[in-house]
C-alpha positions as CSV (number, residue, x, y, z in Angstrom):
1,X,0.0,0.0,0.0
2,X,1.4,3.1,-1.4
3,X,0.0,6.1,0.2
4,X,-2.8,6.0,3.4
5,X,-6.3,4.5,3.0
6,X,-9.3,5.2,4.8
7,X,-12.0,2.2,5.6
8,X,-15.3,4.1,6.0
9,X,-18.6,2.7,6.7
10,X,-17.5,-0.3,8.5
11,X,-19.1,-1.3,12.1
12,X,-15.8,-1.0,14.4
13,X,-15.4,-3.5,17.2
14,X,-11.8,-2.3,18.8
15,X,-11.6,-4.7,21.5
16,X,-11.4,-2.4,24.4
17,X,-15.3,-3.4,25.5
18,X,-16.7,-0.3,24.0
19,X,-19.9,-0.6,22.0
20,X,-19.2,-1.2,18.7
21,X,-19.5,1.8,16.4
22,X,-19.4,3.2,13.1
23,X,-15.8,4.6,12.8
24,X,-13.5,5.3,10.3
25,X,-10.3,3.6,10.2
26,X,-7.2,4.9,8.6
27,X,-4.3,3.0,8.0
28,X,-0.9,3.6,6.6
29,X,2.4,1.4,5.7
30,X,0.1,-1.7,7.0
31,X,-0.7,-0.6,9.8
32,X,-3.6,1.2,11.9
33,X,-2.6,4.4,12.8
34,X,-6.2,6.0,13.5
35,X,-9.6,5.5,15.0
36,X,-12.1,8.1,14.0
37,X,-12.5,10.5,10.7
38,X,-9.5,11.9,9.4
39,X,-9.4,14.6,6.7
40,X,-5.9,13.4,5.3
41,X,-5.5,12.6,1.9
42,X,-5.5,8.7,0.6
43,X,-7.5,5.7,-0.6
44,X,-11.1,5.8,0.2
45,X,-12.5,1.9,1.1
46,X,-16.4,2.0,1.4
47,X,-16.9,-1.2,4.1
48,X,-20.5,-0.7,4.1
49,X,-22.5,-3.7,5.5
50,X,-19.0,-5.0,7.3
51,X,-17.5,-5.5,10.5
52,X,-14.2,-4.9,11.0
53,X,-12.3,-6.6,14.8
54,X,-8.2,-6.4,15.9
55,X,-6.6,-9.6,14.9
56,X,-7.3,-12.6,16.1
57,X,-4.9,-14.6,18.4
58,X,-4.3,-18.9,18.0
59,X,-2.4,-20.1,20.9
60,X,-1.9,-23.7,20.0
61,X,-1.5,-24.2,16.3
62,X,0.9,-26.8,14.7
63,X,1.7,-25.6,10.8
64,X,4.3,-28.2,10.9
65,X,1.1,-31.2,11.0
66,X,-0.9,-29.3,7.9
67,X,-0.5,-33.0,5.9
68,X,-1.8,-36.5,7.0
69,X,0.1,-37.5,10.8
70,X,1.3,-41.2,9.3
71,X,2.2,-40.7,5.3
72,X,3.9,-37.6,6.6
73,X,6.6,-39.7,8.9
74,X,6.2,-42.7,7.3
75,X,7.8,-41.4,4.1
76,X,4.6,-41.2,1.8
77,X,4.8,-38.0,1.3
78,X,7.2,-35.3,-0.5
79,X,9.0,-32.5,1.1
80,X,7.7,-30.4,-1.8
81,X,4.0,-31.8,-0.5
82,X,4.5,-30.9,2.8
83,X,6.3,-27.6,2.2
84,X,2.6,-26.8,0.1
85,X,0.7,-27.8,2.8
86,X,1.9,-26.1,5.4
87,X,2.1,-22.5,3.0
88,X,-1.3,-23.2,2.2
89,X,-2.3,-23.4,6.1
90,X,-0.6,-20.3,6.6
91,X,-2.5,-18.5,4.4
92,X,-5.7,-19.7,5.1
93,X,-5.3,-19.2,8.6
94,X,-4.9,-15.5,7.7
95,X,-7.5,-15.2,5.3
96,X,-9.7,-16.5,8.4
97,X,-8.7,-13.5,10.4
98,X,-5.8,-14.7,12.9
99,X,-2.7,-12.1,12.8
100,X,-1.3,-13.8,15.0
101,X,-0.6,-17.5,16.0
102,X,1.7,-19.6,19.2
103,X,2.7,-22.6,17.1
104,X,3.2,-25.0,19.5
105,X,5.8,-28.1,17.9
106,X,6.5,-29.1,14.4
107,X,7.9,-26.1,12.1
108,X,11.4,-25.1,12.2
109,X,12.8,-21.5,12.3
110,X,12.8,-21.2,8.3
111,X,8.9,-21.0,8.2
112,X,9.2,-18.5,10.6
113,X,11.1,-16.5,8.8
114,X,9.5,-16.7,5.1
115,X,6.8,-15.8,6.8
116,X,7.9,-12.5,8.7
117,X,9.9,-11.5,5.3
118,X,6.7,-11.9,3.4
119,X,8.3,-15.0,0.6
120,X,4.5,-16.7,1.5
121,X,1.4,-15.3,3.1
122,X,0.8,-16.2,6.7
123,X,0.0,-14.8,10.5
124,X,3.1,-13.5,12.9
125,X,4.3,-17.1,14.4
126,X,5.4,-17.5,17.9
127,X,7.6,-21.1,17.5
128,X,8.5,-23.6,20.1
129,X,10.3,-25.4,17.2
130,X,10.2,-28.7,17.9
131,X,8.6,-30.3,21.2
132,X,10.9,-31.3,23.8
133,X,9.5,-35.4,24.6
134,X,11.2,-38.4,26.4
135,X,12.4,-41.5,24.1
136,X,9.1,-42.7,22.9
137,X,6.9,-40.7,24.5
138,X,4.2,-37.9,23.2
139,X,5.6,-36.4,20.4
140,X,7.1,-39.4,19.0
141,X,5.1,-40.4,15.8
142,X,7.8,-43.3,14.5
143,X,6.8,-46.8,13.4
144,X,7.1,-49.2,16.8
145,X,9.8,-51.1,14.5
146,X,11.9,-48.0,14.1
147,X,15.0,-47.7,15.8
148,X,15.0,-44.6,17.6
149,X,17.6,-42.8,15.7
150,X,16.0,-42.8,12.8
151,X,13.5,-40.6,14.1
152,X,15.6,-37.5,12.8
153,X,15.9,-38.3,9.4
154,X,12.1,-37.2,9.1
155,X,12.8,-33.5,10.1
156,X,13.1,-31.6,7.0
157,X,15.5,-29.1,7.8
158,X,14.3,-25.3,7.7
159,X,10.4,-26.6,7.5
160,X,9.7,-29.6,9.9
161,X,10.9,-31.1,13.1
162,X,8.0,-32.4,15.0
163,X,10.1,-33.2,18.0
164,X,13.3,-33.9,19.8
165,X,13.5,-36.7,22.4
166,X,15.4,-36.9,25.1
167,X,17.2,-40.1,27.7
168,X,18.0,-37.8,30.6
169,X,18.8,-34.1,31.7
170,X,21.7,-33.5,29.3
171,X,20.2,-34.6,26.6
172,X,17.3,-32.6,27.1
173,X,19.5,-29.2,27.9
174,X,21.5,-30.2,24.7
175,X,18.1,-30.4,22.8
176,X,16.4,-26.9,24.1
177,X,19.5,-25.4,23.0
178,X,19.3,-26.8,20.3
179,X,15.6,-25.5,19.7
180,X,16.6,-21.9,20.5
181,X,19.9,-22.2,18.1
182,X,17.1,-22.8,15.5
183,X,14.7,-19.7,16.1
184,X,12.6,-21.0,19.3
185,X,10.9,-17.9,21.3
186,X,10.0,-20.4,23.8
187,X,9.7,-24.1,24.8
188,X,7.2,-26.8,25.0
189,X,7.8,-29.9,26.8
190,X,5.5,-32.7,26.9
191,X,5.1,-34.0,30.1
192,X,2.0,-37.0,29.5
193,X,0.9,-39.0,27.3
194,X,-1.2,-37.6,24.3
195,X,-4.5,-37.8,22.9
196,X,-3.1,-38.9,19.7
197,X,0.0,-40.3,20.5
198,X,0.8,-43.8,19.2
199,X,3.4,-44.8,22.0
200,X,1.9,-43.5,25.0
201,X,-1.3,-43.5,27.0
202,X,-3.0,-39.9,28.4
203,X,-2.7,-40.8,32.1
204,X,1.3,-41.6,31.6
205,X,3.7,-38.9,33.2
206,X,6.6,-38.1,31.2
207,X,10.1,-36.5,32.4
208,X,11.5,-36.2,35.9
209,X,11.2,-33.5,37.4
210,X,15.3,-33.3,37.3
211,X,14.7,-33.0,33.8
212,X,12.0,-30.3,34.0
213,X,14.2,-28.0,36.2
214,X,16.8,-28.3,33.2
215,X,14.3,-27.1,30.5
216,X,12.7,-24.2,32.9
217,X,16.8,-23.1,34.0
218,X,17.3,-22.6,29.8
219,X,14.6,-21.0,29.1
220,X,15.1,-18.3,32.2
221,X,18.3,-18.0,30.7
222,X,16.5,-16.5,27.4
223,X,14.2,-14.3,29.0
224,X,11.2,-16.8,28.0
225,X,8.8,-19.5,29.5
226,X,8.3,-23.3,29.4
């Protein structure tokens, strides 16, 4: 956008728990810079009949899981396919009003930042890059054959990495600093079983609480939470 337009006609709600009213809205450089009628010069948008709201706000969203859970780690489907999919969630998530979205385990730091450079269409992302889980436990989507180490070979660097598992405390610090080396504003560690995990029932406990403390020291270290 050029120069600054001017949304008139619209039915304003601004979030603050004010009625909603008809205001006009002015914004400049992508961004709204004023509530009310302005006489400045710009781009007049008649939003007649519409509502306009602030942003929306997802706080658990997983971009990284935007194709099928088993052809995506069992090797079914491309890197090229999942790349799509997950673009394709991005923007859709902004068409459907969200600015802004906590992605909480499975993209790495280079979806991130295609996004924020505007390369593909998508809300701000808050990343936890990959989930912090214990050998086998929730997060951990590989066949019951599969030898554990194998389980890296399905991140797809710069796009995907579901999860990193950890055996003990120094793995686990070695793995959250890992995360933040790769773009992580904060951590998620799962701590029970999952809904939809394959290994693991929802009443297990996962991680000691030695192993916690080593996550939560990292993360004060960074200014950010667990």
């Amino acid at each position: 956008m050029m120069g600054p337009a001017h949304v008139v006609g619209a039915t304003v709600v601004d979030g603050s728990g004010c009625d909603p009213g008809k205001f006009g809205v002015t914004i400049e450089n992508g961004r709204i810079t004023r509530l009310g009628a302005s006489g400045a010069h710009g781009e007049r948008l008649d939003a007649e009949g519409l509502t306009m709201t602030p942003g929306l706000i997802d706080a658990h969203v997983h971009l990284g899981l935007s194709s099928p859970i088993q052809p995506h780690f069992s090797f079914r489907i491309s890197a090229a396919e999942i790349a799509a999919d997950v673009f394709a969630t991005a923007g859709a998530t902004l068409d459907a009003g969200f600015t802004t979205e906590r992605d909480t385990g499975g993209i790495d730091g280079g979806v991130v930042t295609a996004i924020a450079k505007g390369k593909v269409r998508g809300p701000r992302v808050l990343s936890c890059g990959p989930v912090q889980c214990q050998i086998g436990g929730h997060g951990y989507y590989g066949a019951a054959w599969e030898p554990t180490e194998l389980w890296s070979s399905h991140h797809i660097p710069g796009l995907c990495v579901l999860s990193m598992m950890a055996g003990n405390a120094d793995e686990l610090r070695h793995n959250v600093r890992e995360a933040f080396r790769r773009g992580a504003s904060f951590l998620k560690l799962c701590v029970t079983g999952g809904v939809v995990g394959g290994h693991d029932r929802l009443s297990d406990t996962q991680f000691t609480v030695e192993e916690i403390a080593v996550a939560v020291q990292e993360a004060a270290a960074r200014n950010t939470c667990v």
